[in-house]
KOLLUMTI-105740 format. One record per residue (C-alpha): residue number from 1; residue in one letter; x negated, z, y negated. Coordinates in steps of 0.5 Angstrom, whole numbers, padded with zeros to 4 digits. Each point is the difference from the previous one (the first is absolute). Example, Ala and Ser with C-alpha at 12.3 -4.5 7.8 and 13.67 -1.06 7.14 Angstrom:
{site 1 "A" {-0025 0016 0009}}
{site 2 "S" {-0002 -0002 -0007}}
This chain:
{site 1 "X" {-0186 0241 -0237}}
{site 2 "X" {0007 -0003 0001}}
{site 3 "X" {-0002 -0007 0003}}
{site 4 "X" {0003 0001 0007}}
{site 5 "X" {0000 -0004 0007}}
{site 6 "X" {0007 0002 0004}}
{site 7 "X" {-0002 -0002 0008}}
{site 8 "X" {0007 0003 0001}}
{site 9 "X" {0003 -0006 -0005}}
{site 10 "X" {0003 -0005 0003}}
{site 11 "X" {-0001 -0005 -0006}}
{site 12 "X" {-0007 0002 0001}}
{site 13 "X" {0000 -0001 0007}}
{site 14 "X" {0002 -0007 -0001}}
{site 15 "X" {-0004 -0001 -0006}}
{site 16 "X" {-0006 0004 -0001}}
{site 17 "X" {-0004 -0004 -0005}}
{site 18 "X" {0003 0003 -0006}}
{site 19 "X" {-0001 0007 0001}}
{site 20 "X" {-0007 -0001 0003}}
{site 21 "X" {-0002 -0005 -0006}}
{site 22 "X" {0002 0007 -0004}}
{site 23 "X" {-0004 0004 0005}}
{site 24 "X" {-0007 -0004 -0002}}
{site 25 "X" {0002 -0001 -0007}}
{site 26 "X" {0001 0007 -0003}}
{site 27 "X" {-0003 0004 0006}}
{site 28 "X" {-0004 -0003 0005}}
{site 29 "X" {-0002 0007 0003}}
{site 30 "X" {0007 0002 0002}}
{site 31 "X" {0002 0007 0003}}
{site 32 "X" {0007 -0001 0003}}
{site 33 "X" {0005 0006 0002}}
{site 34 "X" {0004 -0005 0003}}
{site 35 "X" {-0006 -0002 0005}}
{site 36 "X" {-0004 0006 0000}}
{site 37 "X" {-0006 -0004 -0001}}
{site 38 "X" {-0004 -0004 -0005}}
{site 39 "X" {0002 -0007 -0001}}
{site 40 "X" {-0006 -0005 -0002}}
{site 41 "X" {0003 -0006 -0003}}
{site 42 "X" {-0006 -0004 -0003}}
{site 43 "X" {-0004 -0006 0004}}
{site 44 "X" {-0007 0003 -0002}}
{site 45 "X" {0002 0007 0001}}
{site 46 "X" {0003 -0002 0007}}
{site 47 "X" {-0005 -0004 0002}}
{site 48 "X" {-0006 0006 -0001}}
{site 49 "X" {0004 0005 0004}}
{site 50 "X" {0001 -0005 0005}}
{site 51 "X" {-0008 0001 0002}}
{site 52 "X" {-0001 0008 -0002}}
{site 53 "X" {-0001 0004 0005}}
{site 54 "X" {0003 0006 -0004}}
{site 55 "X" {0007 -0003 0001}}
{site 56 "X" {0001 0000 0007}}
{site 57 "X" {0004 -0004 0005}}
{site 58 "X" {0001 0006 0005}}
{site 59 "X" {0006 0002 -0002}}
{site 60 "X" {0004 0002 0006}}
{site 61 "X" {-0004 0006 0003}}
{site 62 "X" {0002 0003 -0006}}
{site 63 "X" {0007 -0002 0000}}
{site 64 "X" {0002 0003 0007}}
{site 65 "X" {-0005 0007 -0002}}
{site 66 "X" {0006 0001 -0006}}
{site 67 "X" {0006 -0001 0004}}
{site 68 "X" {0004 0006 0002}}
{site 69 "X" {-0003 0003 0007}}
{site 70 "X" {0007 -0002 0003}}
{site 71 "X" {0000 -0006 -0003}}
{site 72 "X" {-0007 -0002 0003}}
{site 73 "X" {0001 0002 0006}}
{site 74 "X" {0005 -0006 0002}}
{site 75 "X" {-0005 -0004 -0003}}
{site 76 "X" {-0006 0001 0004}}
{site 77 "X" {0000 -0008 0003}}
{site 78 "X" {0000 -0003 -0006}}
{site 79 "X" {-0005 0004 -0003}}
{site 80 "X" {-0005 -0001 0005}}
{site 81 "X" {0002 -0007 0000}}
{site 82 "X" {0000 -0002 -0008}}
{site 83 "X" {-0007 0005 0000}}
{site 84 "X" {-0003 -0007 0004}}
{site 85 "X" {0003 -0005 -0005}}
{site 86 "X" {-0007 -0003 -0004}}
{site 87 "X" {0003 -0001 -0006}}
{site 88 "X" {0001 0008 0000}}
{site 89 "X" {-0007 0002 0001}}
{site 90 "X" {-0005 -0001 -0004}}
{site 91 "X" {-0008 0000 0002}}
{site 92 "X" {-0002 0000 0005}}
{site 93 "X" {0005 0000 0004}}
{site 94 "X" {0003 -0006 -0003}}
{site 95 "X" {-0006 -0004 0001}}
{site 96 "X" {0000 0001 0006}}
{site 97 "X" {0007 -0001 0001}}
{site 98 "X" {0000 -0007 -0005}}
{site 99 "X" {-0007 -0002 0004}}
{site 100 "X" {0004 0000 0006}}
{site 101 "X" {0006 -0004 -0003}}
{site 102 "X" {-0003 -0006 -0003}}
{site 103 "X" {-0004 -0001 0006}}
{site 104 "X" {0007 -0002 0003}}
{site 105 "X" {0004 -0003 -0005}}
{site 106 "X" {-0005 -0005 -0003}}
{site 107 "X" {0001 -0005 -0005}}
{site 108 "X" {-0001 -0007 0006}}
{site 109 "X" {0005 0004 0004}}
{site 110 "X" {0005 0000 -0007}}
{site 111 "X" {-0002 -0007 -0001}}
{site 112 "X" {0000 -0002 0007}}
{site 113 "X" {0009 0002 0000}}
{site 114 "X" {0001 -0005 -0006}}
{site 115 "X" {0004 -0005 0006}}
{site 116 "X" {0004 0005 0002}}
{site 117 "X" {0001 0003 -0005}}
{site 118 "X" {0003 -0006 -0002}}
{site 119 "X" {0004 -0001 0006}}
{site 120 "X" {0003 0007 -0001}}
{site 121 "X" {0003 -0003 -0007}}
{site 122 "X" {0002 -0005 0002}}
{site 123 "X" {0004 0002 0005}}
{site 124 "X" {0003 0005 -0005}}
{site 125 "X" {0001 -0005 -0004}}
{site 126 "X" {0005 -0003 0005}}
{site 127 "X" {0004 0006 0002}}
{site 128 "X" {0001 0000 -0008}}
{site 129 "X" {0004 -0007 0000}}
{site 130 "X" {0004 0003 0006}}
{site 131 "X" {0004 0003 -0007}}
{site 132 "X" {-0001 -0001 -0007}}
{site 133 "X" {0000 0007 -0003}}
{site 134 "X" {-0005 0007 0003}}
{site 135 "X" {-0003 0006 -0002}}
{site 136 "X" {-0007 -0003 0000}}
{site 137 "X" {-0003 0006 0002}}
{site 138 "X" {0003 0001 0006}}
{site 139 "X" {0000 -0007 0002}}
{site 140 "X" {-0007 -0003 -0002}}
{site 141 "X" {-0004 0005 -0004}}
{site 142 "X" {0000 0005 0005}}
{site 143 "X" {0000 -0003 0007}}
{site 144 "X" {-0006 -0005 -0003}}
{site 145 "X" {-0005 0005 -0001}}
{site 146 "X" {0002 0004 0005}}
{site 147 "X" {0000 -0005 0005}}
{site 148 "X" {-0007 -0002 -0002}}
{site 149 "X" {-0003 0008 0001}}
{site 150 "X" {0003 0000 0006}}
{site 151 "X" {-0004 -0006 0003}}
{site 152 "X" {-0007 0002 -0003}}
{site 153 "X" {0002 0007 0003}}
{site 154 "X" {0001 -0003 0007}}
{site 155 "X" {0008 0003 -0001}}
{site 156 "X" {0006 -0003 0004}}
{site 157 "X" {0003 -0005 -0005}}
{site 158 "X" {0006 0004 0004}}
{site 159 "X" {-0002 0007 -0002}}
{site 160 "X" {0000 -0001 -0008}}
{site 161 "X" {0006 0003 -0002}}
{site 162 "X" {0000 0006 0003}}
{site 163 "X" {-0008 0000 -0003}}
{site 164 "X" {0004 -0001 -0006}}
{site 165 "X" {0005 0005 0000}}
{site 166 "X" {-0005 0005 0001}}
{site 167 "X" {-0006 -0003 -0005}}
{site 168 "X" {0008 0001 -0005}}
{site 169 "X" {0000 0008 0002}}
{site 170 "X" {-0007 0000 0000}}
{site 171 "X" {0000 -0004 -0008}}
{site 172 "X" {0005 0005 -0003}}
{site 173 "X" {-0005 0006 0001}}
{site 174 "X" {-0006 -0004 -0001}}
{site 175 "X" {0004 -0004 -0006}}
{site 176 "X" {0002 0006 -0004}}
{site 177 "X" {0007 -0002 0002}}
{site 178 "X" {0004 0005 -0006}}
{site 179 "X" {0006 -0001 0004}}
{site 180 "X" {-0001 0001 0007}}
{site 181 "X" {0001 0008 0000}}
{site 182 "X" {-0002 0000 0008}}
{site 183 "X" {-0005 -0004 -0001}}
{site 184 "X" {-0005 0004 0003}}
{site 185 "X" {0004 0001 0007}}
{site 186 "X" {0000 -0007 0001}}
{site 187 "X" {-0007 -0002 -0002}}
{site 188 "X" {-0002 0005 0005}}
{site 189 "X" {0005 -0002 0005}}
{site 190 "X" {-0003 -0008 -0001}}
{site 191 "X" {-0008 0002 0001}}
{site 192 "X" {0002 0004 0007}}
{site 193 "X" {0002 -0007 0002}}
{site 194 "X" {-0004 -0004 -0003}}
{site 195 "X" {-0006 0003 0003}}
{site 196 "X" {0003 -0001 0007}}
{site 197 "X" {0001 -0007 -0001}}
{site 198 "X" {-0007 -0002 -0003}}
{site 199 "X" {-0003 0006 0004}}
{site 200 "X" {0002 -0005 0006}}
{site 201 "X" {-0002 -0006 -0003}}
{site 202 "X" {-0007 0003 -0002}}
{site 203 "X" {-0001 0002 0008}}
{site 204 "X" {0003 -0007 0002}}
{site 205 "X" {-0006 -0004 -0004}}
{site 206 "X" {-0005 0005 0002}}
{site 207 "X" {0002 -0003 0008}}
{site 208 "X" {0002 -0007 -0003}}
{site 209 "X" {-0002 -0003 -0007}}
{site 210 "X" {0003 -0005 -0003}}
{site 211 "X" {-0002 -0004 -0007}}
{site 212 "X" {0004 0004 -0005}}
{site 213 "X" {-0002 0006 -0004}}
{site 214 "X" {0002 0007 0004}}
{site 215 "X" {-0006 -0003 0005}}
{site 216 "X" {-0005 -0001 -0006}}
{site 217 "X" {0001 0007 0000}}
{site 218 "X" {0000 0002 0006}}
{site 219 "X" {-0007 -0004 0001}}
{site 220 "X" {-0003 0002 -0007}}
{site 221 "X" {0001 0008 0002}}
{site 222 "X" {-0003 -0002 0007}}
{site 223 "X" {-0006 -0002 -0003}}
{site 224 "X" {0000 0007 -0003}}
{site 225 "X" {0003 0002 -0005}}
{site 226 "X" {0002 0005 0004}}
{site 227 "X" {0008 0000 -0003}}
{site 228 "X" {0004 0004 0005}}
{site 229 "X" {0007 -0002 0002}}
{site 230 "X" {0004 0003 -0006}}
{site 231 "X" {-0004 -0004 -0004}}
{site 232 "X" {0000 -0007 0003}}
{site 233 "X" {0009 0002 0001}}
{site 234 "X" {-0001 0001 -0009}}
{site 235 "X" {-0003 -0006 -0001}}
{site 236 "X" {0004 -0004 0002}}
{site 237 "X" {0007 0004 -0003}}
{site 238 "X" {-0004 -0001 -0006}}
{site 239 "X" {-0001 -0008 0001}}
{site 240 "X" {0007 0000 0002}}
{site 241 "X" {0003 0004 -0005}}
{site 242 "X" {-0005 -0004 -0006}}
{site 243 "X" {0000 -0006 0004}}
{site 244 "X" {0008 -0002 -0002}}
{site 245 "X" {0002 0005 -0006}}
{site 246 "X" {-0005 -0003 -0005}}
{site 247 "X" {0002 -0007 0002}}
{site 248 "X" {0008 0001 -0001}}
{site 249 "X" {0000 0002 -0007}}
{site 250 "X" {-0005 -0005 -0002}}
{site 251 "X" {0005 -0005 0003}}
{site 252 "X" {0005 0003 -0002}}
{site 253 "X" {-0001 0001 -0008}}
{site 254 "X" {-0004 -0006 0000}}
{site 255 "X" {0006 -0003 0002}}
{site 256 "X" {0004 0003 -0005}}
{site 257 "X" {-0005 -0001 -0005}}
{site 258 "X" {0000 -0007 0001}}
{site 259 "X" {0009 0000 0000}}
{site 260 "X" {0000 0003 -0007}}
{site 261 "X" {-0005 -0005 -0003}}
{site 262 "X" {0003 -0007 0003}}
{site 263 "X" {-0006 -0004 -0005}}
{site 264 "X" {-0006 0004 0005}}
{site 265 "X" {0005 -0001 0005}}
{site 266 "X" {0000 -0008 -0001}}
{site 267 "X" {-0007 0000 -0002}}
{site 268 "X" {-0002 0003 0007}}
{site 269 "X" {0004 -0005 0004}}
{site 270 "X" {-0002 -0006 -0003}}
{site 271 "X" {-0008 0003 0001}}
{site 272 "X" {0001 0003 0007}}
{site 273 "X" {-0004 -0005 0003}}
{site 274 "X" {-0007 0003 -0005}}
{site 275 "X" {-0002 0005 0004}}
{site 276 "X" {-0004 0003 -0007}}
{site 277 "X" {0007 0000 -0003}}
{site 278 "X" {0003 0004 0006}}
{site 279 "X" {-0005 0005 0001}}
{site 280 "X" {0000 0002 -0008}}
{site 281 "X" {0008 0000 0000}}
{site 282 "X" {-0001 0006 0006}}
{site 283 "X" {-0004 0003 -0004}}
{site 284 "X" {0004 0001 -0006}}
{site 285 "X" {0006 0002 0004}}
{site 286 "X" {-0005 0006 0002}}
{site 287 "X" {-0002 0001 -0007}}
{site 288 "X" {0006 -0001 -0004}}
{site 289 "X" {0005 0005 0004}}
{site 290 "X" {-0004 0000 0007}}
{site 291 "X" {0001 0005 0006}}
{site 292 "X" {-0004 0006 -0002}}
{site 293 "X" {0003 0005 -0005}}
{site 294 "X" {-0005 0004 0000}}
{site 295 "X" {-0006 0004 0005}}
{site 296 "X" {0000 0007 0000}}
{site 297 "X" {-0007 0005 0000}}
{site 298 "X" {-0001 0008 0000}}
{site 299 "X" {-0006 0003 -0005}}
{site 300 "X" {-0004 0001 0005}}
{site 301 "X" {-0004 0003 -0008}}
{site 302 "X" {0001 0001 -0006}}
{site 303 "X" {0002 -0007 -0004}}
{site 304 "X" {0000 -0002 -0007}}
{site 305 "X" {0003 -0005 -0003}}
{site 306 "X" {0001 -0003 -0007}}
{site 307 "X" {0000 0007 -0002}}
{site 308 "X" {0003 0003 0005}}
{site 309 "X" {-0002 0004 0007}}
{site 310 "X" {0003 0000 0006}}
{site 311 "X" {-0001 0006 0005}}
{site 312 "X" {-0002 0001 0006}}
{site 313 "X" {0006 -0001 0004}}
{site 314 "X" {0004 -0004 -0004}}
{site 315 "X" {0003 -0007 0003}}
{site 316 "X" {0000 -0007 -0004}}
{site 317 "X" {0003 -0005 0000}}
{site 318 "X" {-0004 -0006 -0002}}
{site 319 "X" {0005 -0005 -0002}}
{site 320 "X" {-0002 -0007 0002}}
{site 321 "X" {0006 -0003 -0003}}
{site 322 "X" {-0001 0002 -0006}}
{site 323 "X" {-0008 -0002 0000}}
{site 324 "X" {0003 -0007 0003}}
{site 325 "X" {0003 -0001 -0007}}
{site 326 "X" {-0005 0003 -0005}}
{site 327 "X" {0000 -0005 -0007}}
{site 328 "X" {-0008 0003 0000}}
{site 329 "X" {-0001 -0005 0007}}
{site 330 "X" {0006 -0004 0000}}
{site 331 "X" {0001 -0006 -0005}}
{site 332 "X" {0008 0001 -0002}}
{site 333 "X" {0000 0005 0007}}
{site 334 "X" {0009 0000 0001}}
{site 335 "X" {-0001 -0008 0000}}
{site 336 "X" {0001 -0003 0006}}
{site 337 "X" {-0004 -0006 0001}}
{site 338 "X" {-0003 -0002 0007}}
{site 339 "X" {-0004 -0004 -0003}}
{site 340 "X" {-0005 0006 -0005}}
{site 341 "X" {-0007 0000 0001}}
{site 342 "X" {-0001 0008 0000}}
{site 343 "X" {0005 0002 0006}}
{site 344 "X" {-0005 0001 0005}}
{site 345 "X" {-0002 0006 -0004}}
{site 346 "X" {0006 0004 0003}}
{site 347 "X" {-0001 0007 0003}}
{site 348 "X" {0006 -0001 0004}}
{site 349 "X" {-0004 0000 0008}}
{site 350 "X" {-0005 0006 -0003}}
{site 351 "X" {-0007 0001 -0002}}
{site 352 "X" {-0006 0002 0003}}
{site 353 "X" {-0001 0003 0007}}
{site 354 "X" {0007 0000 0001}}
{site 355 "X" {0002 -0007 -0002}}
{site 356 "X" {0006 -0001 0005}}
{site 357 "X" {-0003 -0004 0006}}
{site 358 "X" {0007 -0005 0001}}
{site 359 "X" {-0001 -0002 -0007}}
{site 360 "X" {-0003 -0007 0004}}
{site 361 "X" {0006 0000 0004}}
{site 362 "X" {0005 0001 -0005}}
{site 363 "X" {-0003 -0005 -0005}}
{site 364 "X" {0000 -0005 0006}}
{site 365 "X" {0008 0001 0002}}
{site 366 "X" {0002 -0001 -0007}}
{site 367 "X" {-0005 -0005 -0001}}
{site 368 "X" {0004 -0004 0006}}
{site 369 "X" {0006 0002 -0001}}
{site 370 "X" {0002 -0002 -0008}}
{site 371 "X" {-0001 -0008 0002}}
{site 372 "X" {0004 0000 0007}}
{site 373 "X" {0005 0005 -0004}}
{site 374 "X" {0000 -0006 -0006}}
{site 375 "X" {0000 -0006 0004}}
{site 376 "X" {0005 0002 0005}}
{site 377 "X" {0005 0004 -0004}}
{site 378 "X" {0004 -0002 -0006}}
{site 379 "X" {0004 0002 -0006}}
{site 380 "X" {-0002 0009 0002}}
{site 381 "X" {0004 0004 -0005}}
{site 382 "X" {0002 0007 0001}}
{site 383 "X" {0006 0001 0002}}
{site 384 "X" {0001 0008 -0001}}
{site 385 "X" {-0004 0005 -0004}}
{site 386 "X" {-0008 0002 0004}}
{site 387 "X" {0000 0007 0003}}
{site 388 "X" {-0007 0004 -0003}}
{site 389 "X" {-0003 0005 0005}}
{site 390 "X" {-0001 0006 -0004}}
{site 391 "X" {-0008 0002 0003}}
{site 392 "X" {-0004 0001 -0006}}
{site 393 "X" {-0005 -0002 0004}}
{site 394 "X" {0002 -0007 0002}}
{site 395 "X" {0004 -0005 -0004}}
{site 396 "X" {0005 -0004 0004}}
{site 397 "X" {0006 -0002 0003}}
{site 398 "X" {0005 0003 0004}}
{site 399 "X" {0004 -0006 0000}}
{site 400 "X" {0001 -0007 -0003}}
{site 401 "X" {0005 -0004 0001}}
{site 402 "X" {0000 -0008 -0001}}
{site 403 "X" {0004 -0006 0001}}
{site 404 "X" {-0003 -0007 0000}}
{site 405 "X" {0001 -0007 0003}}
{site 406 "X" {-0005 -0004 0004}}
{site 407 "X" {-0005 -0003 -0005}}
C-alpha cells in the first residue's frame, strides 16, 4: 500500500486533510511505521471503536512498563500521577473517577459563568485595541479559557501563568509533542509542582469551601467516594489541563477558519445577534478542523477490522479529524459553511463514556466570544504565516498573528 500519512511532515502538520482523506479512501485501516500504530480514518469505524471495550483507554501503565529501567526510574511522579487521570483508566476505575467529576463540574455551574465570561472577553477585547496587531493565541485564545478554569477551580487569577507554564510542560508529553526531546524531565518536573499546589488548594477547601469547583470535589469525596488526596489533586490538573487546551485551539482555528472564508466571516457578523446561527458556526469550526487530531487507544484484545486484526498490544490511533470530513456523513465535508445542518455530527469532543467533559464549557467560551470578537474588532486579517503545533493528538496553533482596527 503506498498510500501514507507523514506526522513528521511539515505541509501535513499545517494541513492534514488531504493525506487523511487519502487514509479514509484507499485504506481506512491503516498501519503506520511512522506511528507505530494503527490509524482509523473513517467516521462510522471511529465512532464504533470509541465504545468498545477492547480498545483501551489505559494507555499510560503500559507506556512507563516499556521504557528503559533507567529511564523510568526519574519518572516515578509522573507516572503515579498520570495512572490517576480518568481519561486513562477505563471501568471501573473510570467510572468512579468520571462520577466524581461530573458531580463537580455541572452543566448549571458551566452555564451560571456565561456573565463572567463575557466580561473576560471583553476586557481582553480592550487590551486588544490598546495595539492593532497580536498573536492571538497569546493575547486572547489562551488567557480566555485559562481565566475561565481557573476561576471554576477557585485558582488565583495571579497564579494562572505559572499553571500555564506548567500544564505547557505537562502537554508536550501528554500531546505526543514530536519535537520536545526532554519532554519527559519536564513533565515530571510540572507534576511534582502541580501536586503541591493543588495539594494545598484541596487541604484549603476541606477547612474552608467556596463556591468553585475543587470544593465540589472535596465534598463529592467526602460523601464517600472514598478518593483519597492524589486522586482529588488529579482531578483537578485534569480539569486545568483540559479546561483551557480544548478551548485554545477551538478559539483559535476558529478564528482562522473564519480569516480564510471572508464570506462566513460576514455572514457570522452580520448574524451574531441569532444565538441558533452562533452555536452552529461553533460547531463547524470544531468539525471542519476542530482542536482534536486524533485519540489514542491500546488493543486490550484482538481486533478486526475491515479485514484486518489489530493485536493485542497494538496502539490506535483514532483519528477524529478525518471522521469530521467523511463525504459518507458530511455533505460537501472540505466546505466551510457555518450555517450546514450536519455539523453537529462531529466526533471532535469524543464518544461514549469518555466524551470530553468540558465540551459545554469550551462550546460556551466560543459561543461567546466569536459575537464580541466581531462586533468590537474590524478589518482582522493575518499579518504573518500560522505556526502549527506538531501534536498528532491535538490540532492547534502555536501561534496567530493578526492586525485589526476598532470595528
Amino acid at each position: 500500500m503506498t498510500v501514507q500519512f507523514d506526522a513528521h511532515n511539515a505541509a501535513v502538520i499545517a494541513d492534514p486533510y488531504p493525506a487523511l482523506a487519502r487514509l479514509r479512501q484507499d485504506d481506512p485501516v491503516h498501519w503506520s511505521k511512522r506511528l507505530g500504530g494503527w490509524m482509523l480514518t473513517r467516521h462510522d469505524d471511529i465512532r464504533t471503536s470509541l465504545r468498545d471495550p477492547r480498545l483501551s483507554s489505559d494507555r499510560m501503565r503500559p507506556f512507563f512498563a516499556h521504557l528503559p529501567g533507567d529511564t523510568r526510574a526519574g519518572l516515578t511522579d509522573l507516572e503515579a500521577h498520570m495512572a490517576l487521570w480518568a481519561v486513562f483508566n477505563d471501568p471501573p476505575v473510570h467510572t468512579r473517577l468520571r462520577g466524581l467529576m461530573n458531580r463537580a463540574f455541572t452543566s448549571s455551574a458551566v452555564a451560571a459563568l456565561r456573565p463572567r465570561i463575557e466580561t473576560i472577553v471583553h476586557g481582553l477585547v480592550d487590551e486588544l485595541l490598546q495595539k492593532r496587531e497580536v498573536d492571538f493565541i497569546r493575547s486572547f485564545a489562551y488567557p480566555l479559557p485559562a481565566t475561565v478554569i481557573a476561576a471554576l477551580l477557585g485558582v488565583p487569577q495571579a497564579d494562572v501563568d505559572l499553571l500555564k507554564h506548567w500544564s505547557d510542560d505537562l502537554g508536550s508529553f501528554v500531546l505526543t509533542s514530536r519535537l520536545s526531546p526532554d519532554k519527559y524531565a519536564r513533565a515530571n518536573d510540572a507534576v511534582v509542582e502541580m501536586n503541591e499546589y493543588f495539594g494545598a488548594l484541596v487541604e484549603e477547601r476541606r477547612k474552608q469551601p467556596r463556591e468553585d469547583v475543587t470544593t465540589g470535589l472535596v465534598m463529592a469525596a467526602e460523601r464517600g467516594d472514598f478518593l483519597n488526596r492524589d486522586e482529588l489533586v488529579a482531578a483537578c490538573v485534569l480539569l486545568l489541563f483540559a479546561g483551557h487546551e480544548t478551548t485554545t485551539h477551538l478559539l483559535g482555528n476558529g478564528l482562522l477558519a473564519l480569516l480564510r472564508h471572508p464570506d462566513q466571516m460576514r455572514k457570522l457578523r452580520d448574524g451574531r445577534g441569532d444565538p441558533a446561527l452562533v452555536a452552529n458556526a461553533v460547531e463547524e469550526m470544531l468539525r471542519w478542523d476542530g482542536p482534536s487530531l486524533a485519540q489514542v487507544r491500546v488493543v486490550a484484545d484482538d481486533y478486526k477490522l475491515r479485514g484486518k486484526v489489530m493485536r493485542k498490544g497494538d496502539r490506535v490511533f483514532q483519528m477524529l479529524a478525518a471522521a469530521n470530513r467523511d463525504p459518507e456523513i458530511f455533505a460537501e465535508p472540505d466546505c466551510f459553511d457555518i450555517a450546514r445542518a450536519d455539523s453537529s455530527r462531529h466526533v471532535t469532543f469524543g464518544f461514549g463514556i469518555h466524551f470530553c467533559i468540558g465540551a459545554p464549557l469550551a462550546r460556551l467560551e466560543g459561543q461567546v466570544a466569536f459575537p464580541i470578537l466581531l462586533e468590537r474588532l474590524g478589518d482582522i486579517a493575518l499579518a504573518a504565516p500560522p505556526d502549527w503545533s506538531d501534536s498528532i493528538v491535538v490540532r492547534g496553533l502555536n501561534r496567530l498573528p493578526v492586525a485589526y482596527s476598532a470595528a
